[in-house]
Structures are given as structure tokens and as C-alpha cells.
Backbone of each chain as ProteinMPNN parsed JSONL, in Angstrom:
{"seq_chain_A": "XXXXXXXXXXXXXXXXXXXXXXXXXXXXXXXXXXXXXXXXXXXXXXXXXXXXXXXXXXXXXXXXXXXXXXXXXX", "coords_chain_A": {"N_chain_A": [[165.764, 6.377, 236.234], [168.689, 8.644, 234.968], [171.319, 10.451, 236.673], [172.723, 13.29, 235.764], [174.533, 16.21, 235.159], [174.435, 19.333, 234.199], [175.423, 21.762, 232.16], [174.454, 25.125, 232.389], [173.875, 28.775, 230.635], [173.926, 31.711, 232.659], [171.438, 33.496, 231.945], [170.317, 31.77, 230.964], [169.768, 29.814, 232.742], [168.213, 31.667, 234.898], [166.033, 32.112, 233.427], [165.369, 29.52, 232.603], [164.369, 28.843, 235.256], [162.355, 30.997, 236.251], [160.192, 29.781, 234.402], [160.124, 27.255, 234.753], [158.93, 28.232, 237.415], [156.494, 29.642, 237.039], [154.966, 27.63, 235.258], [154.675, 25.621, 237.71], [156.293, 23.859, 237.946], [159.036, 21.777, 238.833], [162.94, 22.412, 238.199], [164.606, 20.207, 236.706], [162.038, 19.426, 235.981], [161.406, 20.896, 234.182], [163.501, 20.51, 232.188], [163.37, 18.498, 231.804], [160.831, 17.861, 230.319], [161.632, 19.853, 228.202], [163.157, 18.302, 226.715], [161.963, 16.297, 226.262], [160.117, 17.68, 224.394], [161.596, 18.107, 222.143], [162.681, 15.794, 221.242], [162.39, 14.08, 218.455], [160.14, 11.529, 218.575], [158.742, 8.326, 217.73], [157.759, 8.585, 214.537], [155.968, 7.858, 213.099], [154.078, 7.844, 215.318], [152.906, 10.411, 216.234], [151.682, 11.172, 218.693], [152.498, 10.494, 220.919], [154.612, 12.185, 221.669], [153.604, 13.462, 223.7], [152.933, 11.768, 225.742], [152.485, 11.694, 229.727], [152.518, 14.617, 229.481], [152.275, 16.539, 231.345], [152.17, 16.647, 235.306], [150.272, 16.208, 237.501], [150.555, 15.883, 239.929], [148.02, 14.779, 241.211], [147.129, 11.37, 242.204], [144.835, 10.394, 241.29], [144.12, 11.843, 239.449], [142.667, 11.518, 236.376], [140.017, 10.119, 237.313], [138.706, 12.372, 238.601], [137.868, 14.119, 236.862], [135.622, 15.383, 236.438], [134.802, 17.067, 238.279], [136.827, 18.893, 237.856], [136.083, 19.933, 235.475], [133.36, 20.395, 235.223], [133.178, 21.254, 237.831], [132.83, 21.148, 241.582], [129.878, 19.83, 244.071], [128.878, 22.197, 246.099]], "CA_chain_A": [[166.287, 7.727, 236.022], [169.573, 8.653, 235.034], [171.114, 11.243, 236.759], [173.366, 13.69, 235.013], [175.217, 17.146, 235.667], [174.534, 20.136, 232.551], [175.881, 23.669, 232.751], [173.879, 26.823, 231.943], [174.121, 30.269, 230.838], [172.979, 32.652, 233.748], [170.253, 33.563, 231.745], [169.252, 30.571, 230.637], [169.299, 29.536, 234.113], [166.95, 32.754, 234.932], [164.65, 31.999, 231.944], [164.255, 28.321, 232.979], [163.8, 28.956, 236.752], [161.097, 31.875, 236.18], [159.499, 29.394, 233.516], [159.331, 26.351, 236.007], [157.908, 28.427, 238.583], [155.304, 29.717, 236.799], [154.094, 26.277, 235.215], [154.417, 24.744, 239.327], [157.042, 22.242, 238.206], [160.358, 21.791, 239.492], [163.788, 22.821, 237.235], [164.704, 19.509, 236.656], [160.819, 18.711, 235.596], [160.981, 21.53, 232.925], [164.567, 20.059, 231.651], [163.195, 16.585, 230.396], [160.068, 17.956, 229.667], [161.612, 20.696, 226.996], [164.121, 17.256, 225.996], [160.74, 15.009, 225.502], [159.552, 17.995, 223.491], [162.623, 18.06, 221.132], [163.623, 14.756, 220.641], [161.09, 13.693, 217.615], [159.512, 10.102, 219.363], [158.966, 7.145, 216.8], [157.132, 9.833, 213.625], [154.624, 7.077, 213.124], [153.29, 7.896, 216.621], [153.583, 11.853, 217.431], [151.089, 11.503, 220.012], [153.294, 9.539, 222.614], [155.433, 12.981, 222.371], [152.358, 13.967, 224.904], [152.698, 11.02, 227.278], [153.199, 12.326, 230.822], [152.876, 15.919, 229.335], [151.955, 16.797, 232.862], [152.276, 16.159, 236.471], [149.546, 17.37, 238.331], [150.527, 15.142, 242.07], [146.673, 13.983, 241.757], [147.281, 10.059, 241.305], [143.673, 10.097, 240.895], [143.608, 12.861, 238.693], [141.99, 10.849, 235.566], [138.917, 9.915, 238.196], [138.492, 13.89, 239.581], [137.798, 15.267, 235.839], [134.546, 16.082, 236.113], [135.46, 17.965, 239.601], [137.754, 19.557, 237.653], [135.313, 20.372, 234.231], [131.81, 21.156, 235.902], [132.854, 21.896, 239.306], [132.273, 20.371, 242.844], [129.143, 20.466, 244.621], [129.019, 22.448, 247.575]], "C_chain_A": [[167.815, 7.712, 236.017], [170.345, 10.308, 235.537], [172.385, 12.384, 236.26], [173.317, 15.593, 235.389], [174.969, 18.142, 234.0], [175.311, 21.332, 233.405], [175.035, 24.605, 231.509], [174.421, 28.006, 231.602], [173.257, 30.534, 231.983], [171.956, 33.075, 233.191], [169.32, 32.865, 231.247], [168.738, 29.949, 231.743], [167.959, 30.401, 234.48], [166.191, 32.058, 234.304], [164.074, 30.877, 232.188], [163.682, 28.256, 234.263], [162.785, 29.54, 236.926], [159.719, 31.052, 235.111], [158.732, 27.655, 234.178], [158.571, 26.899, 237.125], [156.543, 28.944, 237.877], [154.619, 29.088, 236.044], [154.215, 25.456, 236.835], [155.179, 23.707, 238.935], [158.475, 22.361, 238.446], [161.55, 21.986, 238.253], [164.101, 21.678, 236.162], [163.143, 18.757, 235.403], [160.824, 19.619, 234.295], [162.648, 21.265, 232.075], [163.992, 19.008, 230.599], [162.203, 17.249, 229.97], [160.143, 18.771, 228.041], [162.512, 19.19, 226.341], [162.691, 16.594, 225.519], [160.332, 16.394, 224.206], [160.525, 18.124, 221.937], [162.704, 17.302, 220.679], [162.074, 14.392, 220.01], [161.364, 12.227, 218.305], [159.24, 9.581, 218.068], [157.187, 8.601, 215.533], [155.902, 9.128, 213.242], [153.84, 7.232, 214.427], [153.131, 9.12, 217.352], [152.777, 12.171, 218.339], [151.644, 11.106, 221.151], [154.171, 10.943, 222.688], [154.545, 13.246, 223.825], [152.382, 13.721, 226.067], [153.013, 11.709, 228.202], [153.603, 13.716, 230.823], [152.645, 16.998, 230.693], [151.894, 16.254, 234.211], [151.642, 16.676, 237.409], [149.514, 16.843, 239.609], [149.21, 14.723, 242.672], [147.328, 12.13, 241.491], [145.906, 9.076, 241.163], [142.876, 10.884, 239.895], [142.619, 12.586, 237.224], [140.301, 10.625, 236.102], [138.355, 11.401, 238.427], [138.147, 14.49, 238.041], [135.942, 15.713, 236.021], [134.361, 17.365, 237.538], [136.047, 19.181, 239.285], [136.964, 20.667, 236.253], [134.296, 21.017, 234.499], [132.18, 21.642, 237.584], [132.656, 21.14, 240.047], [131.179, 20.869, 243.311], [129.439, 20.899, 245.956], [128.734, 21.615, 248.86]], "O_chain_A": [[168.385, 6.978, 236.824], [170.016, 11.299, 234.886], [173.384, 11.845, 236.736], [172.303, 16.165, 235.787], [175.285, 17.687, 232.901], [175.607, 21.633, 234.561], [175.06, 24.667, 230.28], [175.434, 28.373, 232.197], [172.232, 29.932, 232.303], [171.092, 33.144, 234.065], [168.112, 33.031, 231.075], [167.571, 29.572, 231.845], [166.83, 29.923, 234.377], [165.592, 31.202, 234.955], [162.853, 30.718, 232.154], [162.607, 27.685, 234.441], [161.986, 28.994, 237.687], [158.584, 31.52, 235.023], [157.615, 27.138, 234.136], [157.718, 26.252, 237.731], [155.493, 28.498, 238.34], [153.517, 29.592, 235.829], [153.543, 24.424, 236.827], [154.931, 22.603, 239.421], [158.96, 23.421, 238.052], [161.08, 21.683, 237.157], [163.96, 21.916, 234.963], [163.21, 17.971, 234.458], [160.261, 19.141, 233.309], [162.834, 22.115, 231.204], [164.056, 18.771, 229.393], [162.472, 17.491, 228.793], [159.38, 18.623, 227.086], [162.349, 19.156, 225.121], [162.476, 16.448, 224.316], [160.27, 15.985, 223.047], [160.012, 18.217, 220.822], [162.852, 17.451, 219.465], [160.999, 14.379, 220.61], [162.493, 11.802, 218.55], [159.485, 10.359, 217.146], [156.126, 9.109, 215.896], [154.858, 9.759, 213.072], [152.802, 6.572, 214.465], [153.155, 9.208, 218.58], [152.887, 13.256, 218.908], [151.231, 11.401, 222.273], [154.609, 11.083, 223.83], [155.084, 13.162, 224.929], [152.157, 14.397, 227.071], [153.87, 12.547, 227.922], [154.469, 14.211, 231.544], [152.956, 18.189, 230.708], [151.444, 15.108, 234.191], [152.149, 17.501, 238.17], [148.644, 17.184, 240.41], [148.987, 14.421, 243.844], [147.974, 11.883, 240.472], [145.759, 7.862, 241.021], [141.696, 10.814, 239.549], [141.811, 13.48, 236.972], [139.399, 10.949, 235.329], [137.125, 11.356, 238.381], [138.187, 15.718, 238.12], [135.438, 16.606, 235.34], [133.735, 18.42, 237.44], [135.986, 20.224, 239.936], [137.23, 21.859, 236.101], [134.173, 22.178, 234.107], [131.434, 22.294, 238.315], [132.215, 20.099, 239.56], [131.028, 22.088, 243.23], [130.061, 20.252, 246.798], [128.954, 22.097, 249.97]]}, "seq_chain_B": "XXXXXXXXXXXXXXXXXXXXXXXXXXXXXXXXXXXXXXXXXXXXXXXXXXXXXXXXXXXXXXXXXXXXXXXXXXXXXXXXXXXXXXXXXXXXXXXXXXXXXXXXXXXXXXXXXXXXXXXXXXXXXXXXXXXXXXXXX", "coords_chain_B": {"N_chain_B": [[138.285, -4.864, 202.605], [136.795, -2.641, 206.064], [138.591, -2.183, 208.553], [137.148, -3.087, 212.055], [136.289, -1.107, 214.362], [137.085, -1.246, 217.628], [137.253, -0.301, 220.265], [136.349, 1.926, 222.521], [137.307, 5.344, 223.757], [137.482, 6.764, 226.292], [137.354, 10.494, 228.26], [138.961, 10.049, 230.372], [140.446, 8.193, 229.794], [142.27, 9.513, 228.125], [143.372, 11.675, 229.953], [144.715, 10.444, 231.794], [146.975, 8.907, 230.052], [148.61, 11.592, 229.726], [148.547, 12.165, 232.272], [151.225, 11.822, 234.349], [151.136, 11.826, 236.829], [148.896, 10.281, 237.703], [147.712, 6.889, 238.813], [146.765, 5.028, 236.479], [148.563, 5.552, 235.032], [150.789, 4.642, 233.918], [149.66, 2.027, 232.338], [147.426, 3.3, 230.595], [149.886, 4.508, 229.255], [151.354, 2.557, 227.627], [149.108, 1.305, 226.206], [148.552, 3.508, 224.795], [150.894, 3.216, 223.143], [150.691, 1.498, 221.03], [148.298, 1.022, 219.626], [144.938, -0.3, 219.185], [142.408, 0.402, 216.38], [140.713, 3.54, 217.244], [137.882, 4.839, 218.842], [136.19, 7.928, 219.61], [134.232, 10.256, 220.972], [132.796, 13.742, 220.307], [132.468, 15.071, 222.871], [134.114, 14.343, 224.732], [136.677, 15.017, 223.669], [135.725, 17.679, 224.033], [136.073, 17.728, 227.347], [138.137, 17.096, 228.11], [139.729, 19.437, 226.592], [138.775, 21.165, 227.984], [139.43, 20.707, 230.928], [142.021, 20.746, 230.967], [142.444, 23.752, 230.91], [140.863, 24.479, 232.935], [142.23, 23.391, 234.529], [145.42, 23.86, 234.005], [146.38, 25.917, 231.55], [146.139, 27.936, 228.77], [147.594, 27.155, 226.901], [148.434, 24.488, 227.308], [145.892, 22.844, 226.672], [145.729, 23.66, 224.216], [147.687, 21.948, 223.346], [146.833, 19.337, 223.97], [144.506, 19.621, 221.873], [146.139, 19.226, 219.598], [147.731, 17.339, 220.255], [145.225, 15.076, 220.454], [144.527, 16.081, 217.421], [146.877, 14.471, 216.646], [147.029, 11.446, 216.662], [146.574, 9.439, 215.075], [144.805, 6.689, 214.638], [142.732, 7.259, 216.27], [139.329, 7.852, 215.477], [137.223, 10.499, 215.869], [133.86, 10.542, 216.392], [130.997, 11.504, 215.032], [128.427, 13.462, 216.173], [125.006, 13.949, 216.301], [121.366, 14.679, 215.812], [120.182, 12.713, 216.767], [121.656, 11.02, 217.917], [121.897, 12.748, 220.05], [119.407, 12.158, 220.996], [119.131, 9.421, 221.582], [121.155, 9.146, 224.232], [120.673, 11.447, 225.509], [117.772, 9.78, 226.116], [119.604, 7.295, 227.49], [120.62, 8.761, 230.056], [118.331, 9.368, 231.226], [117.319, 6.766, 231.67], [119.148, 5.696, 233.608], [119.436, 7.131, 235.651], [119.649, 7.282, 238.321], [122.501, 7.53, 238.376], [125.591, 9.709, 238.596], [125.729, 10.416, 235.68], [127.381, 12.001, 233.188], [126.839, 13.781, 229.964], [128.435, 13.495, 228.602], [129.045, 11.03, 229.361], [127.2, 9.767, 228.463], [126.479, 9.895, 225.925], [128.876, 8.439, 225.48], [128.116, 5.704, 226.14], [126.039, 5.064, 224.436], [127.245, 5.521, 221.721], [129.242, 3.152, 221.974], [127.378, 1.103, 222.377], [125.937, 1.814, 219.817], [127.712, 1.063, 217.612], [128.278, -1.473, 218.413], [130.375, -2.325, 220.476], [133.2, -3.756, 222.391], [135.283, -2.998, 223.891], [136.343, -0.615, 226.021], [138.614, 2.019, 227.011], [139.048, 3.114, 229.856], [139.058, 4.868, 232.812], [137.068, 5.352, 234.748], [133.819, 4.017, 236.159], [131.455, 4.412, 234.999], [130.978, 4.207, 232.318], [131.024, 1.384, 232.006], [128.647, 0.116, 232.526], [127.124, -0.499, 231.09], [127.494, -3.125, 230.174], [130.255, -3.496, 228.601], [133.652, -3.853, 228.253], [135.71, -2.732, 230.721], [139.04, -1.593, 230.496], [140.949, -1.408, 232.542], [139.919, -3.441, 234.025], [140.906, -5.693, 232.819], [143.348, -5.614, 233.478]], "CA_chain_B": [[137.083, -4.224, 204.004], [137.279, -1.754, 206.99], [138.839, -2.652, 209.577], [135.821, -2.661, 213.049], [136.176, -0.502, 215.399], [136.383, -2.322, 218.909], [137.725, 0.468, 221.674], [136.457, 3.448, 222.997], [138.004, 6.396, 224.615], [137.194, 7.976, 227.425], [138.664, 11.01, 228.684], [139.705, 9.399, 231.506], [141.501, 7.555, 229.366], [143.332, 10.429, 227.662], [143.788, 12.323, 230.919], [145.513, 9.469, 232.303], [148.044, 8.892, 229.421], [149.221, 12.616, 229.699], [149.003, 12.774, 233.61], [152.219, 11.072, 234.707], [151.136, 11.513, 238.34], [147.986, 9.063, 237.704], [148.079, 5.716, 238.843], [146.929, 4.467, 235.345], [149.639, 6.183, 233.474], [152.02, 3.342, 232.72], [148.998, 1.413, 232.213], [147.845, 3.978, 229.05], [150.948, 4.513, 227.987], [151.121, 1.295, 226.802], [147.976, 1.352, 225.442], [148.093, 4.246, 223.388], [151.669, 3.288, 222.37], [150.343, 0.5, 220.218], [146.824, 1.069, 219.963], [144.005, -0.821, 217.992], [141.745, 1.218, 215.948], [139.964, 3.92, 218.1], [136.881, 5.79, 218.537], [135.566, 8.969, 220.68], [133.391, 11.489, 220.546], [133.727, 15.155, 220.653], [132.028, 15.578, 223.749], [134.933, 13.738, 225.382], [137.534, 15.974, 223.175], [135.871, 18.831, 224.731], [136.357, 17.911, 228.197], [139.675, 17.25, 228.086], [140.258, 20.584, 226.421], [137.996, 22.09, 229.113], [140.2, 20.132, 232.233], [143.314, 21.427, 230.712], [142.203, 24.923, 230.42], [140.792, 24.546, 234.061], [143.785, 23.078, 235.429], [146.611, 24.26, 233.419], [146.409, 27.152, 230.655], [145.163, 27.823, 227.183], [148.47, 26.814, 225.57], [148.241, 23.314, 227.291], [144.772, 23.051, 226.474], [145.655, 23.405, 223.104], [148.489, 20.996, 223.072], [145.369, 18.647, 223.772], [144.093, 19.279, 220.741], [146.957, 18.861, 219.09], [147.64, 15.64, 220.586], [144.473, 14.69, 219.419], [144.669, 15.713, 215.857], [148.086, 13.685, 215.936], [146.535, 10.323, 216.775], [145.582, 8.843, 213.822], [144.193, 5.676, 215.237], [141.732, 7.654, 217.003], [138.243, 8.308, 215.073], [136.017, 11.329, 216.521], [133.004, 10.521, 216.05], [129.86, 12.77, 214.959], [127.007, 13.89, 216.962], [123.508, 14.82, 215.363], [119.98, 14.893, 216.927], [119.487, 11.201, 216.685], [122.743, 10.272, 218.858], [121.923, 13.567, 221.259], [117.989, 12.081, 221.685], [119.58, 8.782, 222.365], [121.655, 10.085, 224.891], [119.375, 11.533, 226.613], [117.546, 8.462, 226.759], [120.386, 6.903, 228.83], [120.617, 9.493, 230.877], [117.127, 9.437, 232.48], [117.589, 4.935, 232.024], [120.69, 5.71, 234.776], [118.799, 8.787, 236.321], [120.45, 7.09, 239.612], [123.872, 7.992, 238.666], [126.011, 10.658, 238.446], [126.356, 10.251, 234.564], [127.315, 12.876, 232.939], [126.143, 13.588, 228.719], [129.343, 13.146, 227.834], [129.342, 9.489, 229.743], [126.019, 9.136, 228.062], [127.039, 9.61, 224.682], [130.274, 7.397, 225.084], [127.127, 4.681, 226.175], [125.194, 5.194, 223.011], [128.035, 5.194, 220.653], [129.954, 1.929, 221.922], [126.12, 0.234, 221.954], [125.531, 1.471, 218.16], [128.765, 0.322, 216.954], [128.576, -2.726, 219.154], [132.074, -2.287, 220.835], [133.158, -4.743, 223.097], [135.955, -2.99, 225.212], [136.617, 0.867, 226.435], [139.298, 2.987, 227.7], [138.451, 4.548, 230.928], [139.441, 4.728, 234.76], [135.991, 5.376, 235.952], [132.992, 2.809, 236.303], [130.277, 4.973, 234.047], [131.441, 3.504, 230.855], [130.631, -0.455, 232.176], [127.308, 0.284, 233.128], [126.016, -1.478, 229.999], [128.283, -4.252, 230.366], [131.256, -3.247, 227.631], [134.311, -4.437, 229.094], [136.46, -2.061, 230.839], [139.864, -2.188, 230.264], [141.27, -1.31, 234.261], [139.634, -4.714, 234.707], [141.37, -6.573, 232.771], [145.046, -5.696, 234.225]], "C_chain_B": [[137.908, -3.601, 205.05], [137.513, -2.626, 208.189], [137.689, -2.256, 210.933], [137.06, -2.233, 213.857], [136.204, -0.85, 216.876], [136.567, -1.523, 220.541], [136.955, 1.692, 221.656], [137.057, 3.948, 223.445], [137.594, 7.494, 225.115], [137.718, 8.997, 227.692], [139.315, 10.968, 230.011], [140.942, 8.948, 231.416], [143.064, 8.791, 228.819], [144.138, 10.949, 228.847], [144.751, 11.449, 231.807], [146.842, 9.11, 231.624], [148.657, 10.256, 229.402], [149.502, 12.829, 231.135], [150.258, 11.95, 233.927], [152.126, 10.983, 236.121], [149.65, 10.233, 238.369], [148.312, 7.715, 237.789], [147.954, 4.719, 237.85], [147.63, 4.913, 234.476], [150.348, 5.332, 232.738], [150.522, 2.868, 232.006], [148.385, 1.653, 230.272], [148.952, 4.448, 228.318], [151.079, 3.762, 227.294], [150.517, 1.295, 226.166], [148.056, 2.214, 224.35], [149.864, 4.249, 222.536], [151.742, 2.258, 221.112], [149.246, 0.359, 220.214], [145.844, 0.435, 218.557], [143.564, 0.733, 217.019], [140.726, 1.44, 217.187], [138.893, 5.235, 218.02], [136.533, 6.992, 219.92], [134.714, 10.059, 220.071], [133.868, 13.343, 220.783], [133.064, 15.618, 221.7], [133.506, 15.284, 224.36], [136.409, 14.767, 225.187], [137.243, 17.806, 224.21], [136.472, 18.587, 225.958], [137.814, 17.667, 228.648], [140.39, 18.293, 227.917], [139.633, 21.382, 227.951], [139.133, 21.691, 230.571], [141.848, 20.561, 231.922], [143.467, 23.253, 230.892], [142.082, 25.502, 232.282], [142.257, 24.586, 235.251], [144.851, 23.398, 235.167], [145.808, 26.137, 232.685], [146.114, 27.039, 229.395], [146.411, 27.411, 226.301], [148.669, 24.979, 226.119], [146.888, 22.52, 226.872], [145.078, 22.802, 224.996], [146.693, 22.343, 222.357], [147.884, 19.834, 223.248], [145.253, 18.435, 222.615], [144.842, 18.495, 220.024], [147.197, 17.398, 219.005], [146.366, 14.742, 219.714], [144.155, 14.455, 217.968], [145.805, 14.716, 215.528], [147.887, 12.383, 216.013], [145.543, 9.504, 216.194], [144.532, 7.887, 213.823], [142.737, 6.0, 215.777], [140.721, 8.645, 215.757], [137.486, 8.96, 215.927], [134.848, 11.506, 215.844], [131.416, 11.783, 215.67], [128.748, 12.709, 215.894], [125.914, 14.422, 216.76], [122.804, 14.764, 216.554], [119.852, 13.582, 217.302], [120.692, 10.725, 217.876], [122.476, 11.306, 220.171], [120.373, 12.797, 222.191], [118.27, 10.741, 222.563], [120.348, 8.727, 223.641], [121.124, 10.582, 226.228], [118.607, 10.144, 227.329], [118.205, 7.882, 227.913], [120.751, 7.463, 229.978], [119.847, 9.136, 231.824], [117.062, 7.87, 232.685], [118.728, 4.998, 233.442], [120.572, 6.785, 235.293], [119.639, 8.252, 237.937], [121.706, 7.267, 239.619], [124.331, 8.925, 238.242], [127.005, 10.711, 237.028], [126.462, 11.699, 233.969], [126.952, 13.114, 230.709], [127.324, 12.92, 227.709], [129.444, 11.211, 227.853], [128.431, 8.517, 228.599], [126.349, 8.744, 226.211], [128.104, 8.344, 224.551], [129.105, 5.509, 225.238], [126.687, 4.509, 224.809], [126.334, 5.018, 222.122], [128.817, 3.601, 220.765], [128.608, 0.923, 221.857], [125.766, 0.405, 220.392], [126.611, 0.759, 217.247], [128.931, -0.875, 217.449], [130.555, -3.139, 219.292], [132.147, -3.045, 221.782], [134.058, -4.408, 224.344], [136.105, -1.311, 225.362], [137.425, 0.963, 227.354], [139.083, 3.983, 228.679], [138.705, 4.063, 232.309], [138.478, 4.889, 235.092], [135.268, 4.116, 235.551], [132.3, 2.786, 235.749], [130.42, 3.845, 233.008], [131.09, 1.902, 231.011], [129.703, -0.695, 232.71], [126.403, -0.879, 231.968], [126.352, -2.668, 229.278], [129.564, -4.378, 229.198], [132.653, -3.594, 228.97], [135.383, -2.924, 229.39], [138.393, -2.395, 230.861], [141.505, -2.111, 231.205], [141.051, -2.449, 234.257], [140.46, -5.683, 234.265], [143.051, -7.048, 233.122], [144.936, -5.605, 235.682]], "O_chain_B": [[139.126, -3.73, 205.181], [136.807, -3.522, 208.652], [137.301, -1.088, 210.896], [138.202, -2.67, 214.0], [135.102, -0.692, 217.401], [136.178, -1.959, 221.624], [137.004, 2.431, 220.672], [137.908, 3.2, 223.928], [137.397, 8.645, 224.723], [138.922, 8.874, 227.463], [140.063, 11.796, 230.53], [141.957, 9.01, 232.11], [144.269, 8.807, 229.071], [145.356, 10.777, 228.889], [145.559, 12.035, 232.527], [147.829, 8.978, 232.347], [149.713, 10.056, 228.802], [150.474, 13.518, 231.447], [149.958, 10.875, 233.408], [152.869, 10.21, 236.726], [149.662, 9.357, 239.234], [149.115, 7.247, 236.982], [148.627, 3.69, 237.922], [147.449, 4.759, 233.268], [150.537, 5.205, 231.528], [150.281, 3.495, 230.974], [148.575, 0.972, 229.265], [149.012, 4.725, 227.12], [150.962, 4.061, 226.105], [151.02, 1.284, 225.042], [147.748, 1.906, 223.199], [150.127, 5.007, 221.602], [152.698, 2.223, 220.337], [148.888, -0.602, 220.894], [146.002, 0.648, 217.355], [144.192, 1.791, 216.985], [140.142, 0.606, 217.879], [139.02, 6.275, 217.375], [136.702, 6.683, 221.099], [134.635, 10.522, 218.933], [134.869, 13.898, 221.237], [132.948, 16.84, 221.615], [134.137, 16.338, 224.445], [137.084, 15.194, 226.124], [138.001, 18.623, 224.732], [137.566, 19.149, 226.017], [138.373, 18.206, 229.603], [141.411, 18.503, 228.573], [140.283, 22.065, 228.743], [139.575, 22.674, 231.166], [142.695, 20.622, 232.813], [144.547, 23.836, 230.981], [142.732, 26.389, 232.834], [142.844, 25.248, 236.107], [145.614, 23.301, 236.128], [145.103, 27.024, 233.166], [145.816, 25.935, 228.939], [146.278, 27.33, 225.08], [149.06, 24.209, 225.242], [147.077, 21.308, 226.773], [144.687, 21.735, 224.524], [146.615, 21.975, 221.185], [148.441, 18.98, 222.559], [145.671, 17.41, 222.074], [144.541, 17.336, 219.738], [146.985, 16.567, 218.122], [146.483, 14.023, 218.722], [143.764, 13.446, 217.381], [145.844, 14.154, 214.433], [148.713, 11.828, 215.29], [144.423, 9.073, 216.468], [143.492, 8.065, 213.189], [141.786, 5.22, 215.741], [141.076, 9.711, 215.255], [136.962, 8.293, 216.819], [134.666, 12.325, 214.943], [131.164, 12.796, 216.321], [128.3, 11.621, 216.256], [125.836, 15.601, 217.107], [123.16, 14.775, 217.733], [119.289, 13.409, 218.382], [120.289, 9.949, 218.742], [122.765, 10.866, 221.284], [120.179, 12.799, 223.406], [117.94, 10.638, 223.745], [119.823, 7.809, 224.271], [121.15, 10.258, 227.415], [118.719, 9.642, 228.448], [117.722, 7.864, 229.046], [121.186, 6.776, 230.902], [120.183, 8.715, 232.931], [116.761, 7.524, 233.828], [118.859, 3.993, 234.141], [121.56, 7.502, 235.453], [120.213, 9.142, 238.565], [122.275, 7.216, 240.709], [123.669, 9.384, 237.312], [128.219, 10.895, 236.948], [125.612, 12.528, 234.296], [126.864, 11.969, 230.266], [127.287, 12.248, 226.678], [129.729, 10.408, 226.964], [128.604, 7.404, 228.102], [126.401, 7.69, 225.576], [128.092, 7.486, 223.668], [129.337, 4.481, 224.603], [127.194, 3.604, 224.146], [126.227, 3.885, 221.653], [128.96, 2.931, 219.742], [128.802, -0.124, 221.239], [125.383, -0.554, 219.722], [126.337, 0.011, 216.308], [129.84, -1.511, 216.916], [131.429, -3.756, 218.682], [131.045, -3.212, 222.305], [133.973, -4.977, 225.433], [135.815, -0.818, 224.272], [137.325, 0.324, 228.402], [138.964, 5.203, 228.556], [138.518, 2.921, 232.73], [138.511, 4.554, 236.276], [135.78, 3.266, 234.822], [131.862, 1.676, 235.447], [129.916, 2.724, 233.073], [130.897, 1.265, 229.975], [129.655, -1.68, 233.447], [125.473, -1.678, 232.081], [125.86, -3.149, 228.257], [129.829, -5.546, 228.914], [132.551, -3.562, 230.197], [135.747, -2.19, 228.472], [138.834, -3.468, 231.274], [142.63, -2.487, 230.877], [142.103, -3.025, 234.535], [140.837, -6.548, 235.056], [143.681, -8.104, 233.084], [145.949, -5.64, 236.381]]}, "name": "protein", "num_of_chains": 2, "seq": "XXXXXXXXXXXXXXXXXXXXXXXXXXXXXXXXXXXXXXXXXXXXXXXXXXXXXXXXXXXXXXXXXXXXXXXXXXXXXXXXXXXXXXXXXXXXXXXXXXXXXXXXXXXXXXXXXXXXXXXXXXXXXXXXXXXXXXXXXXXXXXXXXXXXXXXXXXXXXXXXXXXXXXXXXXXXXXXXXXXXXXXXXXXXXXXXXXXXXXXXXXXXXXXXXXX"}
């Protein structure tokens, strides 16, 4: 990671702070994520824009989908 | 001639290259950043849309799709009566585990195409001895 200093408008600030909290990811996390969605990735491949399109803090979350699709049993 | 077919994809597998908190993430990134020719079904497509929808929202959910349609590499396969009866079959053959139709299908399709390796973090998928591809890293 590299770590690096921007400056905002105040309402861009607003707009991204109210827009990270209500996806659950941190300011910072909705920064790169709108940069990964901008910067076109190799055009022969536009599914890698995707990679890591989420961070859900399971690091078993791949394993838990059917938990997550049908439900847990009681 | 066509190039064969030799991977499946789970959505284990998918869900893993988009989660960045999963411990196989580098693992599919790699993978799907240079990927053979690949196959899945649309049971698998659903649940992915369905686990996005669950866990996130209907506009990530549909960035799923998306994803999907953009991954050329990746063939979604069809599903008639003849692949659902099979299917079944494996189901009640593995009535001792907690397979699910979708697992069952991804069974039946890498046995009719005779596939040799699959994309997937769980254990379902190597039940019928196809090589998983966790094991081999």
C-alpha cells in the first residue's frame, strides 16, 4: 500500500462519507474502490475490474455461501 | 478444432475472487487473471447473484452478473431434464452429504465433459475424484 494525502470538496467529502457508511466500508475503502472502478484494467480482461469488489471481514466467506444463500439451520 | 474444456467453476470460486477478505483471494485472482478455458452452470450463476443480493444489495448483485457476462473464458453451461434427472441421481448417490443441486449439477457436468480439475474452496466438488485446485497450492 501506498499511502497518499488528497483534498476534497466539503461536499464531496459529505457525499463520500454518507456513501461509505451506508455500503459498511471505511472512507479510504470507498476511495480505491471508486479508483479500481475508473481506471479501465487490461480491456482484454474486464472481469479482473471485479477482483476484491468486496470486503465482507469473513476470510471464510467463499466456504459460508450456502449459509448465506439457503440459510442456517436452526 | 475446439479447444476442451478442462476447469470448472464453482461459486466458491467466484465468491472468492471478488471477496478480498477470503483467504483464497490472491489465490483466484491469479487464476482468473489468466484463466484456461472455463465452464459453469447457471445454477452456480444464480447463487452468486442470490449471496450478493443476501449479503450486499441489488446493485452489487447485479455487478455479478455483469462480471459474469464480461468473462469471456467462462462458458455457462445449459440445463435440460436430462442433466436435472442426472443430478438428482447424485444427489440421493451422496444422500450422506450436505450437497446441495447446485453442487450436484457442477458433479454431473465436469463427469459428462470429463474435466479433470475445478475451481472451488469447498470439498463437494472432489467427491468424484476431479482434482481440486486448493489442493494443488
Amino acid at each position: 500500500m501506498i499511502r497518499m494525502q488528497i483534498s476534497l470538496g466539503e461536499e464531496e467529502y459529505d457525499a463520500a462519507k454518507k456513501e461509505a457508511q451506508r455500503l459498511g466500508i471505511s472512507l479510504a475503502e470507498l476511495v480505491r474502490c471508486s479508483i479500481r472502478t475508473m481506471l479501465a484494467v487490461d480491456e482484454k480482461k474486464p472481469w479482473m475490474r471485479y477482483a476484491g469488489m468486496v470486503e465482507s471481514g469473513d476470510s471464510q466467506s467463499s466456504q459460508h455461501i450456502d449459509d448465506i444463500v439457503y440459510g442456517q439451520k436452526d | 478444432m475446439a479447444k476442451k474444456i478442462e476447469t470448472y467453476v464453482d461459486t466458491s470460486a467466484l465468491i472468492a475472487f471478488l471477496d478480498r477478505s477470503d483467504t483464497y483471494h490472491p489465490l483466484f485472482f491469479r487464476l482468473f487473471a489468466d484463466p484456461p478455458l472455463l465452464v459453469t452452470s447457471p445454477l452456480v450463476v444464480a447463487e452468486g447473484h442470490g449471496w450478493f443480493l443476501r449479503r450486499y444489495d441489488r446493485t452489487r448483485a447485479l455487478q455479478f452478473i455483469v462480471m459474469v457476462e464480461s468473462m469471456r473464458p467462462l462458458k455457462v453451461c445449459s440445463i435440460g431434464t436430462k442433466e436435472q434427472h442426472s443430478s438428482y441421481e447424485l444427489l440421493r448417490k451422496f444422500a450422506d452429504q450436505n450437497l446441495t443441486l447446485t453442487d450436484a449439477v457442477g458433479l454431473y457436468v465436469m463427469n459428462d465433459l470429463g474435466m479433470k480439475s475445478c475451481w472451488s474452496s469447498g470439498f463437494h466438488l472432489g467427491l468424484t475424484g476431479v482434482a481440486l485446485v486448493i489442493n494443488a497450492y
